[in-house]
TORDOMI-305227 format. One record per residue (C-alpha): x, y, z; residue in one letter; residue number from 1. Coordinates in Angstrom, 3 decimals. Last residue first. Layout:
N
NODE         X         Y         Z  resn  resi
NODE         X         Y         Z     A   NUM
...
END
This chain:
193
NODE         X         Y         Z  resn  resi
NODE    35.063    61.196    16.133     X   193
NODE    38.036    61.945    18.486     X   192
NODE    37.781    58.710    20.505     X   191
NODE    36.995    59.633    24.125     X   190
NODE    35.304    62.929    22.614     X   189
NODE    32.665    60.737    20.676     X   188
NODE    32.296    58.690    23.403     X   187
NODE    31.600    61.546    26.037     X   186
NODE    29.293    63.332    23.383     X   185
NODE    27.270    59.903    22.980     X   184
NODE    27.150    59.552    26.895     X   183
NODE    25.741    62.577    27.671     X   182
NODE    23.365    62.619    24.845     X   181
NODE    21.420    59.073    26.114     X   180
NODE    19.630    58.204    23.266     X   179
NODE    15.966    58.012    24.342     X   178
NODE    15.060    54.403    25.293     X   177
NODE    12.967    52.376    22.805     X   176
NODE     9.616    51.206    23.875     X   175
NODE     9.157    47.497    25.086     X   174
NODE     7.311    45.684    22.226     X   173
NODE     4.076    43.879    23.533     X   172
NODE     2.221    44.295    19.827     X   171
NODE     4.586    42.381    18.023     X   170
NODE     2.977    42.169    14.329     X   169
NODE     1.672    38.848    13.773     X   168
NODE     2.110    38.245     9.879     X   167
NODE    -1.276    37.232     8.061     X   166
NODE    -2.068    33.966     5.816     X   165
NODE    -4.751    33.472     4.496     X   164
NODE    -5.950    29.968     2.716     X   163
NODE    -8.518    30.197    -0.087     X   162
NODE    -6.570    28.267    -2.740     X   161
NODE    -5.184    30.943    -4.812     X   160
NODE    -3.565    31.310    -1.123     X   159
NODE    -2.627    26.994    -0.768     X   158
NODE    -1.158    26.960    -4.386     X   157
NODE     0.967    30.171    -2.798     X   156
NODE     2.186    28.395     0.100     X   155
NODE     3.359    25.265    -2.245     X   154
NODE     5.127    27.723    -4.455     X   153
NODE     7.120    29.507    -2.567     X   152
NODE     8.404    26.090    -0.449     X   151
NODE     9.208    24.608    -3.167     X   150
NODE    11.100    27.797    -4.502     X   149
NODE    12.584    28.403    -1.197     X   148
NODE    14.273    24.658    -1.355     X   147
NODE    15.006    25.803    -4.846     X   146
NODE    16.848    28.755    -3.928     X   145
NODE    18.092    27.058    -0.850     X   144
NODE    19.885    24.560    -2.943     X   143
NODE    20.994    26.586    -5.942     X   142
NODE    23.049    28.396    -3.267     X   141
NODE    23.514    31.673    -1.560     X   140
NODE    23.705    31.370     2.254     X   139
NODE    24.528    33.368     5.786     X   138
NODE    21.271    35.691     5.907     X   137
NODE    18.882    32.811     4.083     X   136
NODE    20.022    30.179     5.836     X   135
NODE    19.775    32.388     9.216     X   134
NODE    16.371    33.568     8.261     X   133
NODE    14.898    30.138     8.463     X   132
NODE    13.153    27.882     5.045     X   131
NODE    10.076    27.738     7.150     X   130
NODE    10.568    31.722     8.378     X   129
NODE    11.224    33.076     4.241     X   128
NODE     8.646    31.192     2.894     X   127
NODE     6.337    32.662     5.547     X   126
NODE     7.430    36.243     4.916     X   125
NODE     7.061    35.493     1.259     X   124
NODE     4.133    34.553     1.932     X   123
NODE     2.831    37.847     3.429     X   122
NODE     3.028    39.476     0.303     X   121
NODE     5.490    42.113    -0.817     X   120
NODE     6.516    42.602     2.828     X   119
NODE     6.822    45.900     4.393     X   118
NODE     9.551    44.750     7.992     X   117
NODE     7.907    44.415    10.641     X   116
NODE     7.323    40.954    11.178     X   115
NODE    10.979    40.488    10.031     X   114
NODE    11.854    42.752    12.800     X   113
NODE    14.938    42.401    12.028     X   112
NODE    15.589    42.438     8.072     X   111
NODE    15.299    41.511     4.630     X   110
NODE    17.285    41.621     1.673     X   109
NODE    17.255    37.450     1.721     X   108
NODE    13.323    37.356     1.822     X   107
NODE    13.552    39.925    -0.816     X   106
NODE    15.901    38.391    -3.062     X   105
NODE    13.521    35.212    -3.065     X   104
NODE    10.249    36.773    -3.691     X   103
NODE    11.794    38.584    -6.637     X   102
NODE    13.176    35.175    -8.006     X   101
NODE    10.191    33.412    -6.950     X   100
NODE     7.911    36.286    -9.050     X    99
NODE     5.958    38.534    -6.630     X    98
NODE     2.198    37.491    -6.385     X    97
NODE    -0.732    39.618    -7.272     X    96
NODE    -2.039    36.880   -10.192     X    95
NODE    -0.854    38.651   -13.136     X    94
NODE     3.441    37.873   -12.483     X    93
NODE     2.035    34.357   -12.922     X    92
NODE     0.445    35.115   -16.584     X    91
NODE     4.070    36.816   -17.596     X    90
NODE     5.794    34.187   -16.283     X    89
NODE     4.014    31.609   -18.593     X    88
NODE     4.326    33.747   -21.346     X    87
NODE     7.730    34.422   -20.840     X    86
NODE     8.463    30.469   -20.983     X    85
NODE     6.496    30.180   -24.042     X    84
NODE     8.738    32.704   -25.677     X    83
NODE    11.391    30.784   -24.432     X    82
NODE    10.586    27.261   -25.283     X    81
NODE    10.093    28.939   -28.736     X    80
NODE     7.285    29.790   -30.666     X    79
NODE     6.411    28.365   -34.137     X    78
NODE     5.889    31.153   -36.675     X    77
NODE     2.772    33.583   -37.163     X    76
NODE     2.489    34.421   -33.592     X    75
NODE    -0.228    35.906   -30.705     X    74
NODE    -3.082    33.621   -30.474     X    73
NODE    -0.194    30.912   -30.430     X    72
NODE     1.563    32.416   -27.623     X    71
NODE    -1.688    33.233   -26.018     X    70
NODE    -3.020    30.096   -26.179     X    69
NODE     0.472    28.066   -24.944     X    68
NODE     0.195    31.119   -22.109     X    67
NODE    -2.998    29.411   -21.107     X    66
NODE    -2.170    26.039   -21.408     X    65
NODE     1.244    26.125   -19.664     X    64
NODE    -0.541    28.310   -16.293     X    63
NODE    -3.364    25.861   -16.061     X    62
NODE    -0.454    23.034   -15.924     X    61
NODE     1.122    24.679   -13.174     X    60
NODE     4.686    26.244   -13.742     X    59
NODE     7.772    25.465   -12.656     X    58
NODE     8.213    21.924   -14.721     X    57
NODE     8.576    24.529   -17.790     X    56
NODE    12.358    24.126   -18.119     X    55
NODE    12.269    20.421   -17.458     X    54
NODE     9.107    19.206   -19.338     X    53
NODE    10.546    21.469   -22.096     X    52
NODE    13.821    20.122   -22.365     X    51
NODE    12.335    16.416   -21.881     X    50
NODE     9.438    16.906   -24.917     X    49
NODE    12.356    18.126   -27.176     X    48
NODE    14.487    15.019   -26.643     X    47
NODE    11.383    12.665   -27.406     X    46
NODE    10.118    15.515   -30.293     X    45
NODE    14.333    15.238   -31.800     X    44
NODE    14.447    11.373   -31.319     X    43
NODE    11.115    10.538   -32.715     X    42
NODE    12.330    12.704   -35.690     X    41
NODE    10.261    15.575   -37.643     X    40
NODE    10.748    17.777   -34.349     X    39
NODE    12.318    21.352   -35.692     X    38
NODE    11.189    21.079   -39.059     X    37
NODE     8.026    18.830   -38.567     X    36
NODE     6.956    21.745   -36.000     X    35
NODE     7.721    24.645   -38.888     X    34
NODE     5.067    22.397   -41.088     X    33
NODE     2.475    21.982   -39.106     X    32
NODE     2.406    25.485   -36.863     X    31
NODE    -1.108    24.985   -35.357     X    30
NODE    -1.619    21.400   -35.141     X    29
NODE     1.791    20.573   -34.140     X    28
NODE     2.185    23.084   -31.113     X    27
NODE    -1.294    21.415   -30.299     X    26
NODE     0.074    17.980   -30.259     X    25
NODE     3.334    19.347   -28.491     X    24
NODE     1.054    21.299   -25.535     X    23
NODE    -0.895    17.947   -25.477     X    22
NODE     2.038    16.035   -24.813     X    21
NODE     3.374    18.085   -22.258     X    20
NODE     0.323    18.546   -20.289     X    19
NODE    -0.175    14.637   -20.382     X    18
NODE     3.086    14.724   -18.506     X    17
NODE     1.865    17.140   -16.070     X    16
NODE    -1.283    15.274   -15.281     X    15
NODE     1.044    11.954   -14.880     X    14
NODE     3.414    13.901   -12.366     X    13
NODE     0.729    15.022   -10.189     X    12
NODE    -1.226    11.966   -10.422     X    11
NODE     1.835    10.055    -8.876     X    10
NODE     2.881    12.582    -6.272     X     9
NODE    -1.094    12.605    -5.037     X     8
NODE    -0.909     8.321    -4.986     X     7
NODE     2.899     9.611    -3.028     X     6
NODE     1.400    11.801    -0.816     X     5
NODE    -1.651     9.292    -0.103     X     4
NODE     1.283     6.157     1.192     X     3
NODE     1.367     3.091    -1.062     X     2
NODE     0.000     0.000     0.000     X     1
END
């Protein structure tokens, strides 16, 4: 008996691999010709199918489909794994969230208060906390990014999908002492400053 997260894994993958096939059978139906140029061989579509699986793995399937439509709503010649990557970007950039790149530099340009301090959206706070601020203050690796990443992206499925998610702001912070004067000019004639 297999555990649910991996029956959920399963379907998952299987959804996104019939993604990729029907974003090739459509790429085929609309540009004919150009597609049998660029992936007239098994080898070339099987090989082309992997690239794109890979480089577009990021995205949801609703997200592929749509910018697939506007790609080909949009041009005459057969798009590239680029141009369908920008689309894709372009439709998640739409939805209020910050991209994980931009999500990522600013939960590493943060700082102390992190509850404080003017978040793009409060996930990336939360992203951010689960991954810890120390990682993200001392480290800069492909591995945290895409620990972030999977973290980025699970919290925001879970927002489009109703949940909220709201920073506690620290109401029972002790007030800040004045700036003792006397003992700022004192230290600044100890050391000549």
């Amino acid at each position: 008996m297999t555990p649910l997260g991996h029956q959920k894994l399963n379907s998952n993958k299987q959804e996104f691999i019939e993604c990729i096939d029907s974003l090739f059978l459509k790429l085929e139906l609309a540009y004919h010709y150009q597609f049998y140029k660029v992936f007239g061989t098994d080898d070339r579509l099987n090989e082309g199918k992997k690239l794109w699986a890979i480089s577009l793995k990021s995205f949801s399937t609703e997200t592929i489909f749509e910018g697939l439509e506007n790609v080909i709503g949009s041009q005459s010649y057969l798009p590239t794994l680029t141009d369908l990557m920008k689309a894709c970007s372009e439709i998640n950039s739409q939805d209020g969230f910050p991209s994980i790149e931009e999500a990522y530099i600013e939960a590493r340009k943060s700082f102390s208060p992190r509850a404080e301090y003017p978040w793009s959206h409060p996930i990336v706070y939360f992203a951010g906390k689960k991954i810890g601020w120390n990682f993200l203050d001392e480290k800069d690796n492909k591995e945290l990014f895409f620990s972030f990443k999977k973290i980025f992206n699970k919290l925001k499925l879970q927002a489009l999908n109703g949940s909220e998610f709201k920073i506690k702001k620290n109401v029972n912070k002790p007030p800040s002492k004045p700036l003792n004067k006397k003992l700022f000019e004192s230290l600044r004639k100890k050391h000549n400053i």
